[in-house]
C-alpha positions in Angstrom: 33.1 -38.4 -26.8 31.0 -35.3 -26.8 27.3 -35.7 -27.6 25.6 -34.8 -31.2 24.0 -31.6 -29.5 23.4 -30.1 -26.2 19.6 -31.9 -26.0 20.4 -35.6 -26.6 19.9 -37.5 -23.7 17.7 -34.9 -21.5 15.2 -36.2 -19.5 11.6 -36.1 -21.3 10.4 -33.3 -19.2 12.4 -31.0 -21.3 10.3 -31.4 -24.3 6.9 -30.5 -24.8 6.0 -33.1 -27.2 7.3 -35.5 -24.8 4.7 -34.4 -21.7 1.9 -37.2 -21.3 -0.9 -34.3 -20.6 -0.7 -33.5 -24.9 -3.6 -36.5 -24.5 -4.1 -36.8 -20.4 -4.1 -33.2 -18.8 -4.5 -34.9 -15.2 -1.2 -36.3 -15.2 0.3 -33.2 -16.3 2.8 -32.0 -13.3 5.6 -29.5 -13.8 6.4 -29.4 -9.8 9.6 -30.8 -9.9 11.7 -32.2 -6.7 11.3 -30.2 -3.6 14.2 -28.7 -1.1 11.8 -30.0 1.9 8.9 -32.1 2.4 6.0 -31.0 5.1 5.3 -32.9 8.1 1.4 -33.4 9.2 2.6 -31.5 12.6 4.5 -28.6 10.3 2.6 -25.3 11.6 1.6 -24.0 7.7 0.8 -20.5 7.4 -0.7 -19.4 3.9 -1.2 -15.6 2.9 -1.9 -13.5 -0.3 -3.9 -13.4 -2.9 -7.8 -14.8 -3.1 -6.7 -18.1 -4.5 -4.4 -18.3 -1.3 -7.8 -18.8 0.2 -8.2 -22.1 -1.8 -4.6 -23.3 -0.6 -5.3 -23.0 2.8 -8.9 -24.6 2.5 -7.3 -27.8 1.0 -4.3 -28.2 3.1 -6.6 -27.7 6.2 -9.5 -30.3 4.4 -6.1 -32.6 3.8 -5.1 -32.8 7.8 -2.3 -30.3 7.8 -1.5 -28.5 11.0 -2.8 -25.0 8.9 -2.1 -22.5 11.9 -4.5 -20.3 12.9 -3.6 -17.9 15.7 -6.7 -15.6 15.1 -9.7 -17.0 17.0 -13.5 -15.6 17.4 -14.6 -15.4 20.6 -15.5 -18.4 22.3 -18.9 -17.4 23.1 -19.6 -17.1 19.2 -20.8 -20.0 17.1 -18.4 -21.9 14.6 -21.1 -20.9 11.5 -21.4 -17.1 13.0 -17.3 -16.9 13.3 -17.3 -18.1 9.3 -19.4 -15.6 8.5 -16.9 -12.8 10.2 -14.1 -14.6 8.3 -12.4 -16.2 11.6 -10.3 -19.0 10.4 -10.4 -18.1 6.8 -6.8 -17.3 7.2 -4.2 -17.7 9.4 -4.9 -14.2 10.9 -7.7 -12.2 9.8 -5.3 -10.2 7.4 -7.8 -10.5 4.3 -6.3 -11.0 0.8 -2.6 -9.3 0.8 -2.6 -8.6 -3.2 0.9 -7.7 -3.3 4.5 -8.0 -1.8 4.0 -4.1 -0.7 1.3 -5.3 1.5 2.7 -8.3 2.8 6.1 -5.9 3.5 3.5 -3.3 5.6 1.8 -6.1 7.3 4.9 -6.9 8.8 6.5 -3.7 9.7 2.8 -2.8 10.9 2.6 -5.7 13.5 5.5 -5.0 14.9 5.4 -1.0 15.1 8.0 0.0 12.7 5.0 1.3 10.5 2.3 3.1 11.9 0.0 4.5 8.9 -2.1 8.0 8.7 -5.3 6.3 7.5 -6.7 4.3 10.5 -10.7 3.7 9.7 -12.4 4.8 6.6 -16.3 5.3 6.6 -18.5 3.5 4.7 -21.4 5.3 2.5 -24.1 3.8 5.5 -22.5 5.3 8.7 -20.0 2.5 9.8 -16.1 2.2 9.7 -13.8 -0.1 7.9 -9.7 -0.8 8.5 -8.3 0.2 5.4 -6.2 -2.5 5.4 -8.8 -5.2 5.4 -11.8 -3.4 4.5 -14.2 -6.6 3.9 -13.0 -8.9 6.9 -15.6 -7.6 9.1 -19.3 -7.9 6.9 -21.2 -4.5 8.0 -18.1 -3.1 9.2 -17.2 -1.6 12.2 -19.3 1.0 14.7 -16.2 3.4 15.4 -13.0 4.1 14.6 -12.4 3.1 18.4 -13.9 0.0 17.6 -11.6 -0.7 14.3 -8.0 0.0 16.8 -8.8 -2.2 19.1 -9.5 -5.1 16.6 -6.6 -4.4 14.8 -4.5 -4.4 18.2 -5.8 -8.0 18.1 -5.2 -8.8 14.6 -1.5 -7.3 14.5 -0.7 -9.7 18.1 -2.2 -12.7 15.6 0.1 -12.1 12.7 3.1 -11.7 15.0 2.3 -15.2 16.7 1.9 -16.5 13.3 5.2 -15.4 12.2 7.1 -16.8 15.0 5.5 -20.0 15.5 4.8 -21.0 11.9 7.2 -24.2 10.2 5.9 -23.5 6.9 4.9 -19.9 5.1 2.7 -20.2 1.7 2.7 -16.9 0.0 0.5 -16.2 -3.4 1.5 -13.4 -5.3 -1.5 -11.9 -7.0 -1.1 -8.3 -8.2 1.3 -5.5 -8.9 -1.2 -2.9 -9.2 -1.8 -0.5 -5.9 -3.3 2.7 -4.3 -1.1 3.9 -1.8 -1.0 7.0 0.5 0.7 10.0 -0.7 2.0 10.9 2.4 3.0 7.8 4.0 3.1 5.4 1.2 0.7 3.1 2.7 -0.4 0.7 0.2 -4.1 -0.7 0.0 -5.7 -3.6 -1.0 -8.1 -1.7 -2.4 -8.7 1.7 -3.7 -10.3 4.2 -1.7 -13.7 4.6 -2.0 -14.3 0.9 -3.2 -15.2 -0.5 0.0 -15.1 2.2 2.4 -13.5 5.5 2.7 -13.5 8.8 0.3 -11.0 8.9 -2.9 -9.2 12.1 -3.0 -6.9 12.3 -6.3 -4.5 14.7 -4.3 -4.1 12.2 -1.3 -4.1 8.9 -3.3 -2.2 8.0 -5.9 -1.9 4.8 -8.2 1.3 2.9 -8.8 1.8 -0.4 -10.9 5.2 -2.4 -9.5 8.0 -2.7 -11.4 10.2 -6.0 -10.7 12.9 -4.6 -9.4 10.4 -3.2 -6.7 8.5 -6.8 -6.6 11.6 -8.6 -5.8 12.6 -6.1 -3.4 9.7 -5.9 -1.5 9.7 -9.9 -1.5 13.2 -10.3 -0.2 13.0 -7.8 2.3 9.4 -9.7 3.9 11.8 -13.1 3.9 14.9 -11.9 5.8 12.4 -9.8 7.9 10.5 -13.3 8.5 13.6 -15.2 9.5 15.3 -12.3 11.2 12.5 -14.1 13.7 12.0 -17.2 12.9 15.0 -18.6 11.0 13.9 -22.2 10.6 10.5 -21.6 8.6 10.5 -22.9 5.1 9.0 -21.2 2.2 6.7 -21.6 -0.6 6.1 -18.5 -3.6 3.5 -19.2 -5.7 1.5 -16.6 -8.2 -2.2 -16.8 -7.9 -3.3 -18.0 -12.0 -6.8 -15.7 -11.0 -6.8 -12.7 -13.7 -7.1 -9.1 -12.3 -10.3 -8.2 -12.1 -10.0 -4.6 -13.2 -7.3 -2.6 -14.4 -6.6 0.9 -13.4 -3.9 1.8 -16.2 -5.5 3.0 -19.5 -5.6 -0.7 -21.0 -7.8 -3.8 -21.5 -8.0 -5.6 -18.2 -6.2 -8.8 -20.3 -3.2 -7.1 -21.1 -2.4 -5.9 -17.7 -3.0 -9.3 -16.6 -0.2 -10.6 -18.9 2.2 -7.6 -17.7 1.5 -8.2 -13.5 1.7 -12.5 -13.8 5.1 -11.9 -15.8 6.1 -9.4 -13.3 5.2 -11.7 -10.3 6.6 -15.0 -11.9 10.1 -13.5 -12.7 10.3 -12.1 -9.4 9.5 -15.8 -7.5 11.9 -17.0 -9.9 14.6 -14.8 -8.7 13.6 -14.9 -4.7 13.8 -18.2 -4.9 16.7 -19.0 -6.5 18.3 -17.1 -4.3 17.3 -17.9 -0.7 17.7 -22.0 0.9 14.1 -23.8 1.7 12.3 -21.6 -0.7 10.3 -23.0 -3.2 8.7 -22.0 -6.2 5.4 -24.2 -6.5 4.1 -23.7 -10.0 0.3 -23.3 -9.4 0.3 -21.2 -11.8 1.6 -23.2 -14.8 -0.7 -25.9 -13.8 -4.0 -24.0 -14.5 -3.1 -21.5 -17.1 -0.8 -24.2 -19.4 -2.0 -24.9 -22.9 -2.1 -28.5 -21.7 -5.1 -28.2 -19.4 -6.8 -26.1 -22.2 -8.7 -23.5 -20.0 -10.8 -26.4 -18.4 -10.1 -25.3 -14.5 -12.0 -21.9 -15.6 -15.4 -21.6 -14.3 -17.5 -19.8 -16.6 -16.0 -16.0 -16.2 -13.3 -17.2 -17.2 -11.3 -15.5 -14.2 -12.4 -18.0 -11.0 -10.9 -21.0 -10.5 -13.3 -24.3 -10.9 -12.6 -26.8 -7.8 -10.9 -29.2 -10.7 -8.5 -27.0 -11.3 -7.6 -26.5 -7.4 -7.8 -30.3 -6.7 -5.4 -30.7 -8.9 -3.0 -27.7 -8.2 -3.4 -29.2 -4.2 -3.1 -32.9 -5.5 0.4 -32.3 -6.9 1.1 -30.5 -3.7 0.2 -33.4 -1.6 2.0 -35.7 -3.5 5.6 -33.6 -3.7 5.7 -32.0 -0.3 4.0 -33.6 2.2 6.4 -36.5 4.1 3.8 -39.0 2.8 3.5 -38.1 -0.3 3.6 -41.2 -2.5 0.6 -41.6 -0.2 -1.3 -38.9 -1.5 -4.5 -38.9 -3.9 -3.3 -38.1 -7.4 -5.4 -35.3 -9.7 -8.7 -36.8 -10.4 -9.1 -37.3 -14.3 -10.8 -34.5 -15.9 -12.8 -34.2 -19.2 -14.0 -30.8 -20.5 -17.2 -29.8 -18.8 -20.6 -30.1 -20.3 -24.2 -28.5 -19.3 -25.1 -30.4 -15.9 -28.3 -31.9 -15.7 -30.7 -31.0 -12.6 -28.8 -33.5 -10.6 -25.3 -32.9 -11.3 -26.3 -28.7 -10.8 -26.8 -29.6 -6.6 -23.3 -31.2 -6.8 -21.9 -28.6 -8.3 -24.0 -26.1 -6.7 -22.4 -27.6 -3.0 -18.6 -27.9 -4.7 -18.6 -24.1 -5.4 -20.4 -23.2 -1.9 -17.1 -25.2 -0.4 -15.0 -23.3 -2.6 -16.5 -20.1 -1.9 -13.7 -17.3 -1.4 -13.3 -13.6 0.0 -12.7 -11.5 -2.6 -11.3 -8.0 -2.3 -11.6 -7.3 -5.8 -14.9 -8.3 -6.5 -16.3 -5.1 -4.3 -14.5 -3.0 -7.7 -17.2 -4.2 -9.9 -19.8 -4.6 -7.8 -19.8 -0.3 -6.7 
């Protein structure tokens, strides 16, 4: 006997006045059921966008095995090699905004792309790699200097590649500068943070999603051309842009990227075994959690918002997950008093990420 309509009998998930987070946003979780859980030895790798930064942070704080195959020198203290961003990420790579980037990383660490712009020079004298402009505060003393760091660097991401179990990419933007005559794509303009904007040299370029998904799939088979067991997880970064470099408000190119780069996971991931969408999005931008995991720009993420986008992680994907410390409850913020601003005042210092994007506003 057929049913009445196609929606009788779906599970409750399906409907939104069905979701328990319409009068308790804490429990609200739209992960769904994994393709693989992640074991405490699992070698995670995270890259992307700034609130990759926040992922890797958490998973580390949580007991993962978060690889880091970039280390400081040994003579150098553990608060100095913070300061120089040494274990930030898995290598020093800085935030790689878009799946352009993340495709040059690759083909630049192992030499099948070797770009035109080496250093830029700051506005005081030193030198910056174009590609990571703000991983070294104060920059570099020579271009000299800049090579042989990035010789370092590009050995780092190539052992994180092939030893890694687990790779978390956050897509983040679809807006780039790229070089005219190579095509080298930046993380940020020139000019911003080092080097000398030349309209004839640089160009913009916003990515379509044919170009997105391209880019993406091409960075996956490249990944398990050399390591074919890793498992994958796409997530887009719920951080707006910061600015805008088309002719629009900053709020409407914001809509147009996070479309771009959520149709685009959809599709990589449908398509490809052991990759995962992880909705981290959803989580802090849904009508559910009524803009509470903001902070007060409206744009950074409050540590609410990323304790609960990392407690539904825990509980989903690692092997002990039933184990794992649910979402705290969460009720809209008020004014701290004196004593509640230190707490929170210590909770953001932890949270505390490197931001590419920032340097745009702050020139």
């Amino acid at each position: 006997m057929s049913k009445r309509h196609p929606y009788v009998g779906r599970p409750d998930y399906q409907f939104w006045r069905k979701e328990p987070a319409l009068t308790d946003m804490a429990s609200f979780d739209p992960v769904g059921t994994p393709s693989f859980r992640i074991g405490m030895d699992d070698k995670v790798v995270t890259a992307g966008s700034c609130f990759a930064q926040h992922v890797a942070r958490y998973l580390a704080t949580a007991g993962f095995n978060f690889l880091v195959t970039e280390q400081p020198h040994p003579l150098l203290t553990e608060e100095h090699a913070a300061r120089l961003n040494y274990g930030l990420f898995s290598a020093r790579y800085g935030n790689v905004y878009s799946t352009r980037q993340l495709r040059q990383l690759l083909q630049r660490a192992y030499g099948e792309f070797e770009p035109l712009d080496s250093a830029w020079e700051t506005q005081d004298g030193r030198w910056v790699d174009p590609f990571r402009p703000q991983i070294l505060p104060g920059g570099y003393i020579s271009p000299r200097e800049v090579a042989l760091d990035r010789e370092v660097h590009l050995a780092a991401v190539r052992a994180a590649i092939e030893e890694m179990s687990v790779f978390v990419f956050t897509l983040g933007l679809t807006e780039i500068w790229y070089d005219n005559r190579d095509g080298a794509a930046f993380p940020l303009a020139p000019g911003v943070a080092g080097g000398h904007y030349d309209e004839d040299r640089y160009s913009f370029h916003n990515l379509t999603l044919p170009e997105v998904v391209e880019d993406l799939q091409w960075s996956l088979d490249f990944i398990r051309a050399r390591n074919p067991d890793v498992k994958v997880i796409v997530t887009v970064s719920p951080v707006p842009l910061n600015a805008t470099a088309e002719d629009r408000h900053v709020a409407l190119s914001t809509s147009y990227s996070k479309a771009i780069l959520r149709i685009a996971a959809e599709q990589v991931t449908a398509q490809n075994t052991l990759c995962d969408y992880y909705p981290s999005y959803e989580i802090i931008t849904s009508p559910f959690t009524c803009s509470n995991y903001y902070q007060s720009d409206r744009r950074e993420i409050a540590p609410e918002g990323v304790s609960h986008v990392m407690g539904l992680f825990l509980k989903h994907y690692s092997e002990n997950g039933d184990q794992a410390q649910p979402a705290a409850k969460v009720k809209p913020r008020a004014k701290p008093d004196s004593s509640e601003q230190a707490r929170v005042h210590d909770a953001e210092a932890l949270m505390q990420v490197l931001c590419d994007e920032e340097a745009i506003t702050n020139t």
